[in-house]
C-alpha atoms as one frame of an Amber mdcrd trajectory, in Angstrom:
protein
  93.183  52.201 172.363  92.123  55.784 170.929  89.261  55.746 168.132  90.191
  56.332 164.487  88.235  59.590 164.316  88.366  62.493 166.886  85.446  64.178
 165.558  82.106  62.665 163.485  83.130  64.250 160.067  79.934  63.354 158.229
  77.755  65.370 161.216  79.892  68.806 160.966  79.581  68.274 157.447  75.455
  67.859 157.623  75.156  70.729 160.349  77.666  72.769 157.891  75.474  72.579
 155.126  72.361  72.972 156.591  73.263  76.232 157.886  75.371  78.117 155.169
  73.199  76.858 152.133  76.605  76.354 149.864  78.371  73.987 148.533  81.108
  72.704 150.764  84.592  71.729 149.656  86.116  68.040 150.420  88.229  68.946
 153.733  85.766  72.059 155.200  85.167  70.177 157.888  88.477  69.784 158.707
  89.563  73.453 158.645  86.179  74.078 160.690  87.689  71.573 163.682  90.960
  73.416 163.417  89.835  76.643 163.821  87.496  75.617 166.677  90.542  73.935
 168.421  92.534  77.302 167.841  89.377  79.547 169.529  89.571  76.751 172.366
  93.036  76.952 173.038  93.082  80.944 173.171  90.010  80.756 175.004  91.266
  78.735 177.769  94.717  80.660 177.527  93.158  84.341 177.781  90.832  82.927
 180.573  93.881  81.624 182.874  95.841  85.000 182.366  92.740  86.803 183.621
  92.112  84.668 186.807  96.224  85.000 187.618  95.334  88.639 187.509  92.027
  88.460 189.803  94.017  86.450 192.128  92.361  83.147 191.764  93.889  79.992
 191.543  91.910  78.020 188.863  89.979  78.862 185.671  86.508  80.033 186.462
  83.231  80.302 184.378  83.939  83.819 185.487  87.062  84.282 184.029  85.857
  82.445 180.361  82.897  84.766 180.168  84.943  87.567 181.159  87.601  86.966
 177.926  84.606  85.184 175.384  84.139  88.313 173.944  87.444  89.460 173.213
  88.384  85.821 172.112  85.040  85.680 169.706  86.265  89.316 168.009  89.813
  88.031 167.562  88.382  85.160 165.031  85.419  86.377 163.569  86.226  86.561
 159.735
């Protein structure tokens, strides 16, 4: 059987805190996991379309660090 919670809530919340120095709203930790997931997801997307094009078969460390920074610029707020 899965566990209840996918994520410790009450840690992102703590390590949120700690490093922005505002108050938080009820469900910021929520939206934080989401947005991760969505950087993820592109991350791993970006990085198979560029090892297609090198002419490997499988996603490399390579091919992530090649795409990070385009991937970092497309969410940075």
């Amino acid at each position: 059987m899965a566990p209840s919670n996918l994520y410790p809530r009450a840690t992102l919340k703590r390590i949120t805190k700690a490093h922005t120095k505002r108050p938080l709203s009820k469900n910021v930790d929520i939206m934080i996991f989401l947005d991760y997931m969505l950087f993820m997801q592109e991350l791993v997307k970006e990085a198979a379309i560029h090892s297609r094009q090198s002419g490997e078969k499988n996603v490399s460390a390579r091919s992530v660090r090649k795409v990070r920074e385009r991937c970092l610029r497309k969410f940075k707020g």
